[in-house]
N, C-alpha and C positions, 0 to 999 in steps of 0.2 A: 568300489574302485579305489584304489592307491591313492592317497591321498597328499603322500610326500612324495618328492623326487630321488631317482636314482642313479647311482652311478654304479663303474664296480670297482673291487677292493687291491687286487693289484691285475697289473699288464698281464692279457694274453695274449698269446701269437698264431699267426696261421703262415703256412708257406702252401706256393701250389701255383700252376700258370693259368696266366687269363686265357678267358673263353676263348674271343676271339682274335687275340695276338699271340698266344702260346707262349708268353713268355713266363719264366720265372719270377713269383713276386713277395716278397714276405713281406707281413703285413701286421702289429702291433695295435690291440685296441689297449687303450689309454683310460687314466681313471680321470675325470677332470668335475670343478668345483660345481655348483651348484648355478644354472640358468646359463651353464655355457651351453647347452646346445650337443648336438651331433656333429664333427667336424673331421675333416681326410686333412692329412697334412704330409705335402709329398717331398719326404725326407732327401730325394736323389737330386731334386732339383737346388738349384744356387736360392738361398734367401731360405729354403724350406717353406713354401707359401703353404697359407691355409685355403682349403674352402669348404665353405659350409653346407652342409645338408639341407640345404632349402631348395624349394620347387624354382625362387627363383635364380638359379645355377644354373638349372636345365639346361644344356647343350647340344645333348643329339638322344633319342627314341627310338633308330631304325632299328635295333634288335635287342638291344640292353638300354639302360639308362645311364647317361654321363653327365656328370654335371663340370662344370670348368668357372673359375676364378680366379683372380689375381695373378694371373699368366702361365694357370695351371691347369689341367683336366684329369678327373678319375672314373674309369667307366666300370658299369657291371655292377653295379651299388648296389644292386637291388634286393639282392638276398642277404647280403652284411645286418643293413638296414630295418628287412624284415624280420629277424632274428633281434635287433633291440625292441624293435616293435612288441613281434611277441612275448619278453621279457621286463615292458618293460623300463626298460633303461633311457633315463632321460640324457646322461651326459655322458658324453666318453670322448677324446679326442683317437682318431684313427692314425696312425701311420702308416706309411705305406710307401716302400722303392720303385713302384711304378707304377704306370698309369692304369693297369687295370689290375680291379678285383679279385681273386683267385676264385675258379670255379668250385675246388672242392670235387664233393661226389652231384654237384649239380644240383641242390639243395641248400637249405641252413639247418641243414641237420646239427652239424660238427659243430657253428657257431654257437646254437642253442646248449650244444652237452657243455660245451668246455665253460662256456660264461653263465650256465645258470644258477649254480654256487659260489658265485663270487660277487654277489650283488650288493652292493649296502645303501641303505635307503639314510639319505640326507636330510636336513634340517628343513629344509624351503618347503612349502609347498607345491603340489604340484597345479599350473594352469590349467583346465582344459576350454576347448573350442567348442561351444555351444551351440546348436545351430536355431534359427528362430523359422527360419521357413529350407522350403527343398531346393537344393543347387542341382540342375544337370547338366551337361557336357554330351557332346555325340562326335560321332566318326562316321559320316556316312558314306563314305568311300569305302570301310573298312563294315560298314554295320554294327556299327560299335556302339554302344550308350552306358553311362553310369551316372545315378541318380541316389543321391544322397539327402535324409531326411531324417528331419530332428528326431531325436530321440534321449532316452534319459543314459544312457549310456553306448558304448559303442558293439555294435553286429555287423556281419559283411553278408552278402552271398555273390554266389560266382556263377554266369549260366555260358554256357561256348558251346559251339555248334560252328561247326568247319566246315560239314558236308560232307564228310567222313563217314566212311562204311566200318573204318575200326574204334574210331572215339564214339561215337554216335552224340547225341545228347548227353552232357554229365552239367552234372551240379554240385556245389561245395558251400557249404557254409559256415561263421563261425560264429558266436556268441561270447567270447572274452578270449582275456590274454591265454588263459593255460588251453583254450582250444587252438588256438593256433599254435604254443609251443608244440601239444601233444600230437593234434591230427593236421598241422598243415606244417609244417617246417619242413620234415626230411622229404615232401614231395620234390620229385626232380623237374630240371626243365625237359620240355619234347622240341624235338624236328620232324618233321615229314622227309621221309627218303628223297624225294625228287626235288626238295630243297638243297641238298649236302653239295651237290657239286657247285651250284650256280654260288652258293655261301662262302664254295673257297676260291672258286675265280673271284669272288669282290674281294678277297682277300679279311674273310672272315674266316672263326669256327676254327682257326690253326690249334689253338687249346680244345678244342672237343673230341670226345671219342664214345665208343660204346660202355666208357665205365660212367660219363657225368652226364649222361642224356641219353633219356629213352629217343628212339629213332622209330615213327611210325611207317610202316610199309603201306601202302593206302591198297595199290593195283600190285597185280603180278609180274618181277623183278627177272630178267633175266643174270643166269651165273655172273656173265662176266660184268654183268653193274656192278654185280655186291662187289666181285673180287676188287673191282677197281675203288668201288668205297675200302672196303678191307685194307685197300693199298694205301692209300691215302689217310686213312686212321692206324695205320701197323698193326694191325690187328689180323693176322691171319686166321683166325674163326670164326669170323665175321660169316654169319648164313642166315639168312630169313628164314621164320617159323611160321607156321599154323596159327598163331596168335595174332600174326600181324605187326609185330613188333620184331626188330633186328634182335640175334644173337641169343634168342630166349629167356630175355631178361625178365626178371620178375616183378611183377609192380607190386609197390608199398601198400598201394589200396585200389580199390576197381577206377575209381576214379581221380586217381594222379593229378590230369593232365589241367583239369578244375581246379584241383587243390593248388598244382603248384600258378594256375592263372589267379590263384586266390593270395598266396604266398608272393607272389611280383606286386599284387594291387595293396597289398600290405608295406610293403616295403617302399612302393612311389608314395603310398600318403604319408609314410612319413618324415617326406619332404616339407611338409606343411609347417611341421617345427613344436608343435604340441599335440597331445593324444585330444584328441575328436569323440565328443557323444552323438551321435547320428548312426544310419541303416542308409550303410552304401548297399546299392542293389547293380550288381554291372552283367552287363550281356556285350558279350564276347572283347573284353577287356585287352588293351594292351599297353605298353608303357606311352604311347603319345597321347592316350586315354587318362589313361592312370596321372602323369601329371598336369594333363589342362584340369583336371580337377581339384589336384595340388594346388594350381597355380587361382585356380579362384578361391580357394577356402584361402588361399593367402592373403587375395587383394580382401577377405571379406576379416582379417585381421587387422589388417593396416588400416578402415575401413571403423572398424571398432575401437582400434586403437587412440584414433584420431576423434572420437567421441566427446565431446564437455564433458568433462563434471556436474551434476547437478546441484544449481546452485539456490538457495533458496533466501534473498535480501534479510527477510524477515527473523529467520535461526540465529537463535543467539551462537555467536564466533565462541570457538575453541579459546582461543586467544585474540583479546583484543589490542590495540596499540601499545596501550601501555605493558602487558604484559610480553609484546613482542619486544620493545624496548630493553627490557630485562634478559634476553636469551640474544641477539645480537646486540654488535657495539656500535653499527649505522644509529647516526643522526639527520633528522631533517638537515639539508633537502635531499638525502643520499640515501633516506630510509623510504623504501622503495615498496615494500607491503603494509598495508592496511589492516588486515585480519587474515586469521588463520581457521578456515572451517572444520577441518579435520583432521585426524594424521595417525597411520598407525604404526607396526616398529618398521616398515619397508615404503610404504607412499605418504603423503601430503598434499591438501589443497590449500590453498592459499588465495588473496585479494586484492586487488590493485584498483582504486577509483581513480581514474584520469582525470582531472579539471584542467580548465584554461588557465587556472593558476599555477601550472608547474613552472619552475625557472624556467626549465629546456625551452621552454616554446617561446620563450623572449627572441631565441637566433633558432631555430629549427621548426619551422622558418616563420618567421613575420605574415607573412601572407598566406601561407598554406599549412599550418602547423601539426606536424608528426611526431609520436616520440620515437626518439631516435633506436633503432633496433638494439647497441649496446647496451641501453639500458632497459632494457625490455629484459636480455639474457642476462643482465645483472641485478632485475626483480626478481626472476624465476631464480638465479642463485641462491638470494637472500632466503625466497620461501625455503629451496633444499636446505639453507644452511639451518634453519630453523628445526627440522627434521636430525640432518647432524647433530646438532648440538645436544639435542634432546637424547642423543644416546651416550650423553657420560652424565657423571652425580652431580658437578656444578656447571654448569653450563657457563657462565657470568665469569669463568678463569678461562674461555678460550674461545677462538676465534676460527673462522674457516678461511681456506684461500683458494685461489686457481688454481690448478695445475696443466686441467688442457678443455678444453673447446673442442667438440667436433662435430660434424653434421649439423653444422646451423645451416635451418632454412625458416626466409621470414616469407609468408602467403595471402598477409593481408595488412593494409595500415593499421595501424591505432593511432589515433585521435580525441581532440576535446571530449568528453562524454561520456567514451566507454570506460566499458567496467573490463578488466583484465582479469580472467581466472586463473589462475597457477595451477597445474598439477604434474607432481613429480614424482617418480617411481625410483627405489632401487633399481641398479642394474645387476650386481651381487652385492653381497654381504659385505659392510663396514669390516675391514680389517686394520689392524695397524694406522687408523686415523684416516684411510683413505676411501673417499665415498664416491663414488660411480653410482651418478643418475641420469637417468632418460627425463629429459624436461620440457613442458607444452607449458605454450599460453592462447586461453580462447578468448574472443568476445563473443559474448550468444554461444551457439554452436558453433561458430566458426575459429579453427586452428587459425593462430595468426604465425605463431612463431614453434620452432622446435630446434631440441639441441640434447646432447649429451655432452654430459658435463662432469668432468672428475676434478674433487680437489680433496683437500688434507684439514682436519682438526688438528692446530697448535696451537698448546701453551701461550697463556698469555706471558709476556716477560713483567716481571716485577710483580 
């Protein structure tokens, strides 16, 4: 498996109207840094908002997948998506002049040709999502299940069953990235004939025709249905075949309609935000399937994220007092970690012993004593700053500073007794002095505090 992360090397573009608003939409994937993520950013709109390729976006299901943030929505994502998947590609930023995705030939054919030579693989390593036990998810109004279990790397298979006398039973399966580039991408989407009208009184499918979706004919059509499909698609050729399928189109492979339900279930997981080792197994899959699956391999990140450190009293510290003394310029009573257990060139753990001896607790408060949450996120500081500093030659010439605070959330007291665990992650890479971390503080197993924290290495003066 791919061991570093990827982005690609310059912009490619796609033009084409959405499926189901027929609009024209060009659309720009982007090459972007390293741990940014998958992200649509809708250039038409005022501010140009972003949103992210995460399950938790999710915003509507009923025939594509949309996801919406920051007063923005992009729907139809799902085969763009699939196409990084099978390539892939961990970081790209998307643009895009409107709200929905272009269909294309109804596939991620076109997506896989044009960006699969243009990949370049980055510095970072790559995460992935391990599973320790099996997740499933059901639909049983739809008869739907998918059922995902650990495994040392990732496989899918796909099973659908419609009730269909022309799909009958099919099955698709895949076993790594280049099977899905090679046998599942250019599969298209299907409709059933006796869906199409009811599709465009909801005021869907305005973007569909007989070139970007197979159209299954299930039962026997009278002329003037086709013609009035035929009308409706402008497509005056429009006739039902022997095969069962509109227009006598030829299928990529006997069993399409699998592959491209294999091709959608590809593209909703990777809402989740990291490539997954596990054997999804799904029976009769569809996108509101596809991401409540998403949406729990997410909560089971947050979930792990939120984890201790493992801390062991006994291990002799990385660094102890005195040598943290030496890498920051905090002095008691402002020096705020105790020891440093580990650290490598991207995370840090760090130590905080609480006593009834700190100043703070003289006025915070006399009767009920807490440490105060500011200085809680300016221990956890001091430990990232430790990390910082550690990445130039004299540490002892410079100093860290704030620059911004975000997503502080405090979850639990600290108090006389406890032991305070730091640990702090890169958020990307150290550039130009400026360090962006995601930073936790536990006692025991318990998250007390969290925050993302950016600040700057400067020169000491004099």
């Amino acid at each position: 498996m791919q061991e570093f992360q990827q982005t690609i090397i310059n912009p490619v573009s796609f033009s084409g109207k959405g499926l189901h608003t027929g609009i024209e939409v060009e659309m720009t994937f982007c090459p972007a840094e390293a741990n940014h993520g998958i992200k649509f950013q809708r250039i038409d709109l005022e501010g140009m908002p972003i949103i992210p390729a995460l399950a938790d976006y999710v915003s509507d299901t009923s025939r594509s997948t949309s996801l919406s943030a920051n007063g923005a929505t992009v729907s139809t994502v799902e085969h763009a998506l699939g196409a990084l998947s099978a390539l892939g590609i961990d970081n790209v930023l998307i643009k895009i002049n409107g709200i929905e995705v272009p269909i294309l030939d109804g596939s991620a054919k076109f997506y896989v040709e044009k960006l699969r030579h243009n990949i370049e693989v980055q510095a970072e390593k790559r995460v992935y999502l391990e599973l320790k036990e099996k997740i499933a998810v059901a639909d049983e109004t739809k008869k739907a299940k998918i059922t995902i279990y650990p495994a040392k790397k990732f496989s899918a298979a796909v099973h659908i069953d419609f009730g269909s006398k022309v799909l009958g039973h099919q099955y698709a399966d895949v076993h790594s990235a280049d099977d899905i580039a090679e046998e599942i991408a250019s599969s298209r989407t299907f409709v059933f004939f006796h869906e199409l009208e009811l599709l465009r009184k909801n005021n869907l499918i305005k973007g569909g025709d007989v070139d970007n979706a197979i159209v299954v004919v299930e039962d026997e059509v009278k002329a003037e249905d086709i013609a009035r499909i035929a009308d409706i698609f402008n497509k005056p050729q429009v006739e039902r075949m022997s095969s069962g399928y509109l227009n006598n189109i030829e299928l990529r492979f006997d069993n399409e309609p699998a592959r491209h339900k294999l091709l959608d279930l590809m593209g909703d997981l990777a809402l989740v935000g990291m490539p997954i080792k596990g054997n999804v197994v799904a029976y009769r899959p569809g996108h509101q399937t596809n991401t409540s699956l998403a949406k729990e391999l997410r909560k089971l990140i947050k979930k792990i994220d939120e984890q201790a450190p493992a801390y062991d009293p006994n291990a002799t510290p990385l660094f102890d007092i005195n040598q943290i003394k030496k890498l920051l310029p905090h002095r008691p009573p402002f020096l705020l970690v105790d020891k440093i257990m580990s650290m490598d060139a991207e995370s840090i753990i760090g130590v905080k012993n609480v006593s009834m001896n700190e100043p703070f607790f003289v006025g915070h408060f006399p009767d009920e004593p807490v440490m105060p949450g500011v200085l809680i996120v300016e221990a956890m500081a001091q430990c990232g700053g430790v990390l910082a500093l550690n990445s130039v030659p004299d540490p002892e010439n410079y100093s860290t500073y704030f620059l911004k605070i975000d997503s502080v959330k405090f979850k639990r007291k600290v108090v006389p007794g406890d032991t305070l665990i730091f640990k702090l992650s890169l958020l990307e890479p150290i550039r130009r002095g400026l360090v962006h971390m995601k930073a936790q503080a536990f006692v025991g197993n318990t998250i007390t505090t969290e925050s993302d924290l950016l600040a700057q290495i400067v020169k000491n003066k004099g």
